[in-house]
N, C-alpha and C positions, 0 to 999 in steps of 0.2 A: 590228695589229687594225683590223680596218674601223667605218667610223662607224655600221654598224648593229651589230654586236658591241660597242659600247664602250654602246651604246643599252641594247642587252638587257643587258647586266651590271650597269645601272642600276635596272633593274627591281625594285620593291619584292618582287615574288612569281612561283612560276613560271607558264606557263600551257600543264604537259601537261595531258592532260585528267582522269587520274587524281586532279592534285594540284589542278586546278580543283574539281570533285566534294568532295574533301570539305574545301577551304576554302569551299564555297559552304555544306555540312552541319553545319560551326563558326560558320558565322554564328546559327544556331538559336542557339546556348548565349549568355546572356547574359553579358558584363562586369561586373565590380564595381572597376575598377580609375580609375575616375573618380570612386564613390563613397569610396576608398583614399585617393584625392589632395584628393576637397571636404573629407575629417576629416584628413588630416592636415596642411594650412595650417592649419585654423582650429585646432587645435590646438594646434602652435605656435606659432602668432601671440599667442593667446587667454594661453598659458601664460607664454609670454617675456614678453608684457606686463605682467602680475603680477608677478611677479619684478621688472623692469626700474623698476611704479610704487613696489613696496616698498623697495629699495633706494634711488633718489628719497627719497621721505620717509626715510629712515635709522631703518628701522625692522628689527626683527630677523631674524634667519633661520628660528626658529621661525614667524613672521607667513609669511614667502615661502611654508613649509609647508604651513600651514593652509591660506592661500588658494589655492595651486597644487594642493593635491589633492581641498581642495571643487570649485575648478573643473574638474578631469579628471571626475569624477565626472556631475557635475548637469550642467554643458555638456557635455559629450561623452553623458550621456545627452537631453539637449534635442535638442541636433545627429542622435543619430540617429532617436529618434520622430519629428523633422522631417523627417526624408528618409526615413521607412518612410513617412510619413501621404501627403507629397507622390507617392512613389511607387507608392503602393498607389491613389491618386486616380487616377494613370493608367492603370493597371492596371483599376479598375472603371468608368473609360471608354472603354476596349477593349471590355472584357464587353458595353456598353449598347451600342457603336456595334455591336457583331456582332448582336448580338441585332435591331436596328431592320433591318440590311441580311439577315438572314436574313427578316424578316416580310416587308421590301419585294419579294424573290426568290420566296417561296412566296405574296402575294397579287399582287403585279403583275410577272410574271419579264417582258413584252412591254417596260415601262418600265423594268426594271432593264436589257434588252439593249440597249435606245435608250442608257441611260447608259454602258455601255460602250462601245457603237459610236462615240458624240462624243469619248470619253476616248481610244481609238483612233487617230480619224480629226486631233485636236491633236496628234497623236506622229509624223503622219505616213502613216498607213495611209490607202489607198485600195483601190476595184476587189475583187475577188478575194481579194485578202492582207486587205483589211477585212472582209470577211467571216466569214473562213478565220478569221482571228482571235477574232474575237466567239465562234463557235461552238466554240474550243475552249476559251475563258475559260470560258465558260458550259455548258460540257460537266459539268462536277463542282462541286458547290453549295459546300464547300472553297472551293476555289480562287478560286471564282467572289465569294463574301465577303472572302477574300484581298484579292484584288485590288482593290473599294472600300474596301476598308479603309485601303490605302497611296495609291490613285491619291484618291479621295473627300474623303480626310477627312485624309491625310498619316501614318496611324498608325502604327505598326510593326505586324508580324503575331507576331512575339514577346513576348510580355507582359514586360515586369520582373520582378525578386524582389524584394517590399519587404521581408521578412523578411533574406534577405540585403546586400542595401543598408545597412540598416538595423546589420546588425554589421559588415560592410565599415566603414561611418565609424565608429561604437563604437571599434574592434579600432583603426583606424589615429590616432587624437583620442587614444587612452591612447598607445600607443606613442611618437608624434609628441611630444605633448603632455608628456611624462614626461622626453624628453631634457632643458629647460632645469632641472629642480628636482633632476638626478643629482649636480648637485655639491656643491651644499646637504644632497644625504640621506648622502651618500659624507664631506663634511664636506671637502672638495678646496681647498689653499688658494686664493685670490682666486677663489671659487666665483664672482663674476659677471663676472669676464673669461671665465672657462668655460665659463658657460651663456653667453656671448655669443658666444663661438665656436664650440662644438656647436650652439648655434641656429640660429645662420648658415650653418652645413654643410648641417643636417636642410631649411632654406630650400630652398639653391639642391638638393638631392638632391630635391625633391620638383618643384621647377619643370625639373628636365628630366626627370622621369619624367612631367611635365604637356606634354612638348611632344610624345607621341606623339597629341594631338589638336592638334596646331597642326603650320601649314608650319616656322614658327621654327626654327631649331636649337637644339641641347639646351642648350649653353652661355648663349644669349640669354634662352631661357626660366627656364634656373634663374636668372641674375641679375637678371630680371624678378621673379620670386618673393623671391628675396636682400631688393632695394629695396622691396616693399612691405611685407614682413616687419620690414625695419630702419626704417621710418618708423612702422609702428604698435608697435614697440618703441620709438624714441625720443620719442614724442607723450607714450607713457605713464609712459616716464621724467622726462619735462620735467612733464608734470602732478603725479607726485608729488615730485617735487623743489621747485614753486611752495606746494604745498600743506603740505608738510611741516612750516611754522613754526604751521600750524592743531593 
């Protein structure tokens, strides 16, 4: 195989034009699989921790109950009104930056064109193609807000779901969050060697499902997640383990 075939078989994705088209039309639809992965670290992390300081203090397995499923509950409902509030914020300054670039287009389009033309002319365009260009941005009022909106202000042109985000981390915080106290409800003997090794699985599975936004590879990134999971387990193990003569 030649060094440009060993190239393309490299390649993340294809690029007929067919399957260009509507990976470019998938882009539209929004992800919630980073909001999947912000609830399900803190989930587990949040939950193992509890566990990890009750047993420290040598306290009972009823206690690890109580506090591991008030906290599923109230944190994992915190966790996610914070990431619907945060992202519905961004969401209603989409709405306000459209709205300001659509007045700017219908009261001054002469000074909206000048902004395109400079935003152009920094990409590169000159002559003719600078032209050619402006006038087709600015051909459809669409497109033409589009386009400040990403070149302008850096936004996306697809809004968020904060409603979905919002159960995206929910959904993954219970899930996540629920593997360390299985052993405890199940009654499993040395139930915290159990939850310390299903913890530590749900870890590194979650930190290589987190490296499809990082160059990392899957393996680094879950043991990156492994390590910070096992140190806010063991902090909160040493804490209640200090504390427990209180």
């Amino acid at each position: 195989m030649t060094d440009d075939g060993r190239q393309f078989e490299r390649l993340e994705h294809s690029h007929d034009p067919a399957v260009i088209a509507a990976r470019l039309n998938d882009k539209r639809q929004t992800s919630h699989l980073a909001d999947f992965v912000y609830g399900g670290i803190d989930g587990a992390i949040t939950t193992f921790a509890i566990v990890a300081g009750v047993v420290g203090a040598s306290l009972s397995s009823g206690v690890i109950l109580i506090l591991g499923l008030a906290n599923l509950l109230a944190d994992g409902f915190s966790m996610a009104a914070s990431n619907y509030s945060g992202t519905k914020t961004v969401t209603d300054n989409i709405s306000r930056l459209r709205l300001v670039e659509q007045r700017h287009v219908e009261t001054d389009p002469a000074g909206e064109r000048e902004e395109v033309r400079q935003i152009l002319e920094k990409k590169g365009f000159s002559g003719d193609a600078l032209e050619s260009g402006v006038r087709s941005i600015t051909s459809d009022q669409k497109s033409w807000i589009d386009f400040m909106l990403v070149e302008e202000y850096g936004m996306p042109v697809t809004k968020p779901e904060p409603g979905k985000a919002g159960l995206a981390t929910f959904a993954a915080f219970l899930i996540c969050g629920s593997v360390p106290l299985l052993p405890f409800v199940l009654k499993i003997r040395d139930p915290f060697l159990v939850s310390t090794a299903v913890t530590g699985a749900v870890f590194f599975l979650i930190g290589a499902m987190k490296s499809r936004w990082s160059p990392a590879s899957w393996w680094r990134s879950g043991l990156e997640t492994f390590f910070i999971g096992g140190i806010a387990a063991a902090l909160a193990y040493l804490v209640g383990d200090a504390l427990s003569s209180f």
